[in-house]
C-alpha positions in Angstrom: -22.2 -19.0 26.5 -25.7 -20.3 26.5 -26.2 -21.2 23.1 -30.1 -21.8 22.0 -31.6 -25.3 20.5 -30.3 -26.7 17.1 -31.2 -25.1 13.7 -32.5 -28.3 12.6 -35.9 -27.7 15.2 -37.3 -25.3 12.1 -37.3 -28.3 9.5 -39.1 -30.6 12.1 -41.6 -27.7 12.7 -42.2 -27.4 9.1 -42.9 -30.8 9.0 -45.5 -30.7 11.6 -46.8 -28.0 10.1 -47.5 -30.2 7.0 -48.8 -32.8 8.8 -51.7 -30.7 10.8 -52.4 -28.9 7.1 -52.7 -32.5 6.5 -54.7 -33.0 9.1 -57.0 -30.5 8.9 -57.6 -31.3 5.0 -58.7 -34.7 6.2 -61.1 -33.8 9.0 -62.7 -31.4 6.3 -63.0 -34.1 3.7 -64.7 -36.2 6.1 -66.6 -33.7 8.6 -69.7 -34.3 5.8 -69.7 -38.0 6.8 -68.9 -38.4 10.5 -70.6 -37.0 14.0 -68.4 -34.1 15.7 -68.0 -35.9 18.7 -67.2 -39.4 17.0 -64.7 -37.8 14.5 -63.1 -36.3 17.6 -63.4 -39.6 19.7 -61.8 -41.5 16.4 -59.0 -38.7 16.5 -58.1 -39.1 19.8 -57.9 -42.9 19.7 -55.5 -42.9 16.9 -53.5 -40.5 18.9 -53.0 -42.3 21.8 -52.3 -45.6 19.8 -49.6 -43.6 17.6 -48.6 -42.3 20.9 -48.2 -45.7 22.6 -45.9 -47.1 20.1 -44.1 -43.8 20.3 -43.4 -44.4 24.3 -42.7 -48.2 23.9 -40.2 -47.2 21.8 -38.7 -44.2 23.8 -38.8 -46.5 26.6 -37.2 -49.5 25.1 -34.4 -47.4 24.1 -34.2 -45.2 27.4 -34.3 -48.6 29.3 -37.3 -47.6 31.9 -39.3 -44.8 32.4 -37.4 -42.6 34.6 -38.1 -39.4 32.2 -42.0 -40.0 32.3 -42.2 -37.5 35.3 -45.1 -35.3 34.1 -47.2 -32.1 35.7 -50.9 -33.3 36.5 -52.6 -30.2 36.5 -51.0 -30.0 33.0 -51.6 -33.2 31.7 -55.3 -32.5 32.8 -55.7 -29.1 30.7 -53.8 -30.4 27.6 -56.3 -33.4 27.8 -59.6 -30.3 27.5 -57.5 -28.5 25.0 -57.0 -31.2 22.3 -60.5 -32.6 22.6 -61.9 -29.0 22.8 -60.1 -28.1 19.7 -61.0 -31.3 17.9 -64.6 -31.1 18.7 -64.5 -27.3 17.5 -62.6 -28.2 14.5 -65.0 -31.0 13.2 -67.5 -28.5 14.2 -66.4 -25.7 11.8 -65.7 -27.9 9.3 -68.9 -29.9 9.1 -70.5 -26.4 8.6 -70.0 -26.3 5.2 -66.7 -23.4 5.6 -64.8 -23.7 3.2 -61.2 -25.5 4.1 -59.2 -22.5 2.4 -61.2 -20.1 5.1 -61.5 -22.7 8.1 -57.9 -24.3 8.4 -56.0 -20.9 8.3 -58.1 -19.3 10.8 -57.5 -22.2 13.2 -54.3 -22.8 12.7 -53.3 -19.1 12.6 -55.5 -18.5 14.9 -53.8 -21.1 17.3 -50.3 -19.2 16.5 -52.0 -15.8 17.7 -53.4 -17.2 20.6 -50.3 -19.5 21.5 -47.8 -16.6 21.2 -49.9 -14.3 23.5 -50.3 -17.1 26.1 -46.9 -17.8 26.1 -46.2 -14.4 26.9 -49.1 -14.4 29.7 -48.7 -17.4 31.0 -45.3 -18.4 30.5 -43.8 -15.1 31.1 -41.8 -15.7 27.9 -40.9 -11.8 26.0 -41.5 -11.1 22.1 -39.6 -8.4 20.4 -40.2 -5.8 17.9 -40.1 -7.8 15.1 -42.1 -10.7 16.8 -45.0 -8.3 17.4 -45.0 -7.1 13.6 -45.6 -11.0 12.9 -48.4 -11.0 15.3 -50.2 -7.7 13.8 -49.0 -9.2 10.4 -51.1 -12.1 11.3 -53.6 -11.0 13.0 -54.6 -9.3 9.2 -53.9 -11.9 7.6 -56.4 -14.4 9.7 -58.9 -11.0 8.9 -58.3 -11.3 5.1 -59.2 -14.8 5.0 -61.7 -14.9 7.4 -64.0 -12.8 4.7 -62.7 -14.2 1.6 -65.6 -16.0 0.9 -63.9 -17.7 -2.1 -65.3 -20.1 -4.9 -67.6 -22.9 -4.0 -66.3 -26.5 -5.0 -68.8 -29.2 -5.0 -68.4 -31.7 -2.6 -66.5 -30.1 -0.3 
């Protein structure tokens, strides 16, 4: 029997979740201060250092880089979709919206979108329940998207 990946996976992705809130809190505190395009360049190059260290350590513990095999085309459109999204993201924040409107729109709206692509593109299948998230979702991103909320200064 096939048995699927390891309950701990949900922790880790709730920890990643924090992180990006995280994340996106920061890009907000600072859009006010910071070009689009440098706070995405800035971004971006603390990725790939973070990332480096990352791989020096996978490799010194794999011993070589015999898993580094990677899909090109992929690589390629992953590379347009992060800086897209980061650019975007600045964007939208530097716009003066509100964090508690902007983050939850992006970030739900990045669950939305990845769930249908995986099902378009990926072929993977969704279930009853899994479509009641999206539509639950999907009203949810509506809500907040015309909450206009209170105004804090400096934010």
């Amino acid at each position: 029997a096939e048995s699927g990946p390891p309950l701990y996976w949900i922790a880790i992705a709730l920890v990643c979740a924090s992180a990006y809130a995280f994340y996106n809190i920061f890009i907000k505190k600072g859009s006010a201060s910071i070009n689009p395009i440098l706070g995405g360049v800035v971004l971006q190059f603390v990725a790939a250092l973070f990332g480096s260290i990352l791989l020096g350590v996978v490799l010194i513990i794999d011993g070589g880089a015999a898993g580094l095999a990677y899909d090109h085309a992929g690589l390629f459109w992953s590379v347009i979709a992060v800086g897209t999204a980061e650019l975007l993201s600045f964007t939208v924040s530097g716009m003066g919206v509100q964090a508690t409107q902007s983050i939850p729109i992006i970030i739900g709206g990045s669950v939305l979108f990845g769930a249908v692509l995986g099902l378009l593109l990926l072929g993977e299948t969704m279930m009853v329940p899994g479509w009641v998230g999206i539509a639950l979702l999907t009203t949810g991103i509506g809500i907040v998207a015309t909450d206009p909320g209170e105004k804090v200064a400096g934010h």
